[in-house]
Steps between C-alpha positions, in 0.01 A plus 500: 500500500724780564488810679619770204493859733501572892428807663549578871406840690580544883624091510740442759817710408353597165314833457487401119563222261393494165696181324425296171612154520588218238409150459757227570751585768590854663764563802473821758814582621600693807647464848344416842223773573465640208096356399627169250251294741214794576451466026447118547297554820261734329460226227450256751227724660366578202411079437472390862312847640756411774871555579764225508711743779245598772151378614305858499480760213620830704861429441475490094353885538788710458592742822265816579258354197135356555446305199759312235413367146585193311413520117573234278423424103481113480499290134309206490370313231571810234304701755619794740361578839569747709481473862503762768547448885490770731617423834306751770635508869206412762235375225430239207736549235360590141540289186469643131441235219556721152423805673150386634459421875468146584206372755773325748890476484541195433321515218807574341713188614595272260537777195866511584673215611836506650737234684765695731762308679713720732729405780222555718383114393763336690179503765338269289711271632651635822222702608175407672165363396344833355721577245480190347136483503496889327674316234244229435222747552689793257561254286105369545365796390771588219361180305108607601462829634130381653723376799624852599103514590473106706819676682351786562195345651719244691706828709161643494291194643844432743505893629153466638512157661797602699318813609218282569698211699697790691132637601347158570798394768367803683157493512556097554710553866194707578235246408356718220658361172292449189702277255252484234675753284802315524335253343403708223824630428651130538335474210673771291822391591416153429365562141774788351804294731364167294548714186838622601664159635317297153739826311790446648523130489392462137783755397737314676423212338559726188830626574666251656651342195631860350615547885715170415636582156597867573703398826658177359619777174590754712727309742598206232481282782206157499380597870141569455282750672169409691208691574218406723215690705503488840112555607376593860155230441539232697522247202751484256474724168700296261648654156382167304162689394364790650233463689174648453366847591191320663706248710734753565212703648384224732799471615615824608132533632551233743871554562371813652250407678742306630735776676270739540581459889822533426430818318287665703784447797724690270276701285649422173440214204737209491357355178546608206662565151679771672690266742596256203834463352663455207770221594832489281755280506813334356573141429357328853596860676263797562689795362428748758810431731671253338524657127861686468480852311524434146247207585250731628543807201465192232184390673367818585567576091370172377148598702461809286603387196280225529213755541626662195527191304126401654354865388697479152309161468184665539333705251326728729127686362668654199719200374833687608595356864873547490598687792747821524874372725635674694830408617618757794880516582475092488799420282798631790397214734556257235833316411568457106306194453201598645515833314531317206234290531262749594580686192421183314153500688394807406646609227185453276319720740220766263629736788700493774600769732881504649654688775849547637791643623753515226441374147756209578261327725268449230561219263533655138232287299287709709613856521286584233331873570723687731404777745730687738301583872603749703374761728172483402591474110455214263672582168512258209824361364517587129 
């Protein structure tokens, strides 16, 4: 799979792109500020139907515009697609497969796939809680786009039993409250938070072992990583098998009715796949606090390259699973050895996407394609 022409109009500090791009490696090259990260963005955007930079959409819009586009020709399998997404300010964005409107956006996940790692990832490991579980859930619906809809329904189901627990401590001080509802809606969050928490423990399970290799590689040292999922259910969730949706369901089910005093004190849920963690750590250590620096930008590495490795391994619907990389402005936070053995990594890569600086930061097995960014300009290297 490769993505072989992108077009942006109105995207961030683009008015207009128009750029072919090769298989194998290519580098953009261009100070601070002037759009190396807003190309590989778009990319992202155009996989993930969701920014790696900023939670909402209205920022990717450029200034005084109402609508962006993202266009992009993808090869897979000996076959092209194009995609179209058009980003519209206050309202559902717009998705294009080959010129023909699709039903529902994400209808077009999974036709481009794309692993970004940008310094932004140190929160993987440093961060809190949520961005590690939008990395097992991006990565979730990356491998089967149907989970883009069980998340969906999860905010969805979530949303309205807040509302509803927020309404219910106020008619319950008054005497009036009607909690069978609730009850319905425990329900929904039981059966698409089951789904969710069954996801995200199986593909741990799954990329634990390509976690391992690519950290051991990239810091050539025999510490291993761990992973493990810290669940807010009252009994343990162990990584040894994962569990079933069905017992999963009970559980949560109960679990809530559980708190729901609790909840209805404070109005909000406190169980849930969106209070779960993704727990890393080092040797007998948990990394967040106790890994130094180049600790924490191996590991936070290792996790995406494992989901590369973990999407490469899987064919995908049309038999061509391997995943664009992007690599953006990585390589100046690395000493020589780890640059090297990145490069060794990913060197085989169908297509990877490079930016930095200055052409020195980036090793030279993969300079491949060059293009020169600046003020609003992307101009091939002949």
């Amino acid at each position: 799979m490769r993505l072989t022409h992108l077009c942006l109009v109105d995207f961030r500090s683009y008015e207009t792109v128009d750029l072919d791009l090769d298989g194998g490696a290519s580098t953009f090259i261009g100070s601070n500020g002037q759009g190396k990260t807003n190309l590989v963005e778009a990319v992202g955007y155009l996989a993930h139907h969701g920014s790696h930079r900023v939670p909402t959409d209205a920022p990717l819009i450029r200034h005084g515009r109402d609508t962006a586009v993202v266009r992009g020709s993808v090869e897979r399998a000996n076959r092209s697609t194009l995609v179209e997404l058009q980003i519209m300010s206050g309202t559902t964005n717009r998705v294009r497969i080959n010129r023909s409107p699709a039903s529902r956006p994400r209808d077009a996940l999974g036709l481009l796939r794309t692993v970004l790692f940008a310094p932004e990832d140190l929160v993987l490991v440093r961060g809190e809680p949520e961005g590690r579980r939008r990395f097992l859930d991006d990565l979730l619906v990356s491998r089967a786009p149907r989970f883009a809809g069980v998340r969906s329904d999860f905010e969805r189901a979530l949303r309205q039993r807040n509302a509803l627990l927020r309404s219910a401590a106020v008619a319950r001080r008054t005497g009036r409250a009607d909690l069978r509802t609730l009850d319905v809606w425990d329900g929904h969050v039981a059966a698409s938070g089951a789904e969710l928490v069954a996801g995200r423990i199986h593909l741990i399970r799954m990329i634990t072992p390509h976690v391992v290799q690519a950290y051991t590689t990239l810091s050539g040292c025999d510490v291993e990583p761990r992973l493990d999922y810290r669940c807010t259910l009252g009994e343990p969730v162990g990584l040894d098998e994962t569990p079933s949706r069905q017992a999963l369901y009970e559980l949560l089910l109960r679990e809530l009715g559980a708190v729901r005093d609790q909840e209805l004190e404070r109005g909000v849920t406190l169980i849930g796949p969106h209070r779960d963690d993704l727990v890393i750590g080092l040797g007998d250590l948990p990394a967040k606090g106790f890994a130094s620096h180049g600790e924490c930008w191996s590991l936070a590495l290792a996790l995406r390259l494992a989901g590369y490795e973990l999407l490469r391994a899987d064919p995908g619907p049309d038999g061509d699973g391997e995943p664009v990389l992007i690599l953006d402005d990585v390589f100046a936070e690395l000493d020589t050895g780890r640059r090297d053995r990145l490069t060794d990594l990913v060197s085989a890569a169908e297509q990877v996407l490079i930016t930095a600086a200055v052409p020195q930061d980036v090793p030279s097995r993969l300079r491949g394609t060059s293009y020169t960014v600046e003020s609003g300009q992307v101009l091939r290297v002949e």
